[in-house]
Every structure is written in structure tokens, then in C-alpha cells.
N, C-alpha and C positions, 0 to 999 in steps of 0.2 A: 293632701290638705291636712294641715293639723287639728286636731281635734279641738282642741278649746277655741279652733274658730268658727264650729259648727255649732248652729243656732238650732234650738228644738222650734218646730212650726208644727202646723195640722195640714196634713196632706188629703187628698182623694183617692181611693185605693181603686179602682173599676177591679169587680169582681167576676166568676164563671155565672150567669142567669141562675140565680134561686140556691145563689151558694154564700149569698151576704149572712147568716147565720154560720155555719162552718167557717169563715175567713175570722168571723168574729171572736169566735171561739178559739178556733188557732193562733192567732196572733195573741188574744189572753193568758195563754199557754205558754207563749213567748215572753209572758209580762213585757209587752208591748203595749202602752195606750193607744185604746183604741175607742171608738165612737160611733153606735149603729141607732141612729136615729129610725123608732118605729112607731106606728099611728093605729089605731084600732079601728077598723072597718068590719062593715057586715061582708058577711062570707059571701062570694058568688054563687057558690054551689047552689043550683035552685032545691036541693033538698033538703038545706041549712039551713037556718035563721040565725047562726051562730056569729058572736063580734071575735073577729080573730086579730094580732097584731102582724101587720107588716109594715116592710123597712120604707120607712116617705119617700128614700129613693133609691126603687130599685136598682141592684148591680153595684154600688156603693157603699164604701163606710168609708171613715174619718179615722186617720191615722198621726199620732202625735208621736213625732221624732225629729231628732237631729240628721237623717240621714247618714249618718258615718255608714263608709261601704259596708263592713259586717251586716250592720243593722236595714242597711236597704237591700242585702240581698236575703236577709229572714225574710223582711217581709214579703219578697216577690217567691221565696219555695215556699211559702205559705199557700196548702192545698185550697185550690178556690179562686187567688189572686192571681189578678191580672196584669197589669201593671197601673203605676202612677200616674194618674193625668198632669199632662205639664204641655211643652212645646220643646222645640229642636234644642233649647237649651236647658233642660230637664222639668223635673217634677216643680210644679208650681205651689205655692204655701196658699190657704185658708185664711183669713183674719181671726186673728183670737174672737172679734164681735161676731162673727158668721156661728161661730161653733155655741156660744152663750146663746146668743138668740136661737136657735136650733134647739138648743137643750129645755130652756124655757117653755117654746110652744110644744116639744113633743108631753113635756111633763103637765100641762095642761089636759081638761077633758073635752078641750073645744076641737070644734071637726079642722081641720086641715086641708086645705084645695093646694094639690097639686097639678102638674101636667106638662108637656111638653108645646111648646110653641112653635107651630108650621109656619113657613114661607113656602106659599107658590113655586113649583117644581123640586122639593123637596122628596126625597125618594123616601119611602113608608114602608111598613109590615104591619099586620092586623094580626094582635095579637090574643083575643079571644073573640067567640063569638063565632057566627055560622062562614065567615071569611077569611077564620084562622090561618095565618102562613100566606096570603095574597101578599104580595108585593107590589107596588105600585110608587104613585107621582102624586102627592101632596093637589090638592086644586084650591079648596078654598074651604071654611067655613061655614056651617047651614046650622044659625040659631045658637044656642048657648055653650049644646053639649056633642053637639053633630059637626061628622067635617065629612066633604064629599074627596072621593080618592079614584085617582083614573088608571087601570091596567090595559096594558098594551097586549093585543091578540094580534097572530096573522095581521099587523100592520094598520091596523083598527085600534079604537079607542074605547072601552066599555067606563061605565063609572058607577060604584056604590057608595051610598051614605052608610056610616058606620058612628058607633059612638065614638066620641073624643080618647075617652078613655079606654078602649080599646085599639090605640093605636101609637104605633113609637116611631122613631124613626130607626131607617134600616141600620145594624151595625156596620159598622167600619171593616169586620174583615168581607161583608158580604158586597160591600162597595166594588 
């Protein structure tokens, strides 16, 4: 493919869990444009009262390129990175308005609601909290910030209410 017919877009980069600082970094390195949207929350730590920054979405950043092969295989040996989210016909482009508005709200000091959105039979992990590392089946929602999740035992069904925000869905290699 010749090069002056590759278009620069903004990609999504899936990163290694809690390596979106390091990708960002490296790829800087590359003088590669890149984009790590983060938000300031209070620390979880119950010994903290401290507001720390993290990245709005986890495992994530924003990557600005043309793709030319060189340039897509920096950015996959970039220590951290995972690959491109795209489909069977490769990596999928961003709208230039996705990445402005993105920019906008993180650069504000207003609070940000994130989250992920279940569907009924959705296969889950709990990932903080006294249920750390459960696996389970998506059931349903209970109130604003509570979702109930069902773990299969010996053929049996148990179920815990957990918070929302302690909960993802399972990765894809663990599918």
C-alpha cells in the first residue's frame, strides 16, 4: 500500500491491566501521538484520603497514526501494548469529535461517571473488594450502584450483590 494513501486516524490501543502509563510513555518515546485520558478520583485505599489520577478507561489509550506497517508494528513492541481494537478487517479509526470531546471533559474538574454496561448472561470478574477474582454470570441490576452476579458451584447456583464499580467483564483471553 503506498503511503501517501494512508490516512492518519486515532486508534484504541488495549493495553497489559495497569500498564496504560508505560504504553504511554513508550510510545512518547517513539514520538508517536498518543492520548491517555485520566480523571481524579479519591484513592480506594481505606488508609488514604488521598485524590489520585487514573486513566477513564482502563487498559486504553488513543493512538494517532497512519498505520504504515513500520509504524503499526512500533506500536504493537511497545512494552505494555496489546493490540488494536478493530474487527476481522483490522484496526478501527476513532472520530477526530470522540477524541476533542474526551479532551475537553478530562481537562475539566467536573467528576466523570464511567462504567461498563451488563446484559443478562454476560460473563463477569470482580475486581475489587471481598469477591476479588470470582468469576461469574452477569443477572441483573439492584438500584443505582449494585449489580447481583451468579457463580456456578458443584452444579448449584450462589449469588452476590457487589458494587457496580467493582466489576468488569471477563477478558477475552479468559473466555
Amino acid at each position: 500500500m503506498p503511503s501517501d494513501k494512508l490516512i492518519r486516524a486515532w486508534y484504541v490501543l488495549h493495553t497489559k491491566s495497569r500498564f496504560e502509563n508505560v504504553v504511554n510513555e513508550g510510545l512518547q518515546k517513539k514520538t508517536i501521538e498518543v492520548f491517555l485520558p485520566k480523571i481524579t478520583v479519591p484513592s480506594r485505599r481505606k488508609d488514604r484520603k488521598k485524590m489520585i489520577r487514573v486513566p477513564l478507561f482502563p487498559g486504553y489509550v488513543f493512538v494517532h497514526s497512519d498505520l504504515h506497517p513500520h509504524h503499526h508494528l512500533d506500536i504493537l513492541k511497545t512494552v505494555g501494548a496489546v493490540k488494536l481494537i478493530g474487527d476481522k478487517t483490522g484496526p478501527i479509526s476513532v472520530p477526530e469529535e470522540t477524541i476533542a470531546s474526551l479532551r475537553i471533559m478530562v481537562a475539566t474538574e467536573r467528576a466523570i461517571t464511567t462504567g461498563n454496561s451488563f446484559t443478562r448472561g454476560d460473563r463477569v470478574v470482580v475486581i475489587n473488594g471481598p469477591f476479588t477474582g470470582v468469576v461469574g454470570i452477569f443477572d441483573h441490576y439492584k438500584g443505582v450502584d449494585r449489580v447481583v452476579v451468579f457463580i456456578e458451584a458443584l452444579g448449584q447456583f450462589a449469588s452476590v450483590e457487589v458494587d457496580a464499580e467493582n466489576v468488569e467483564p471477563v477478558p477475552e483471553v479468559l473466555k
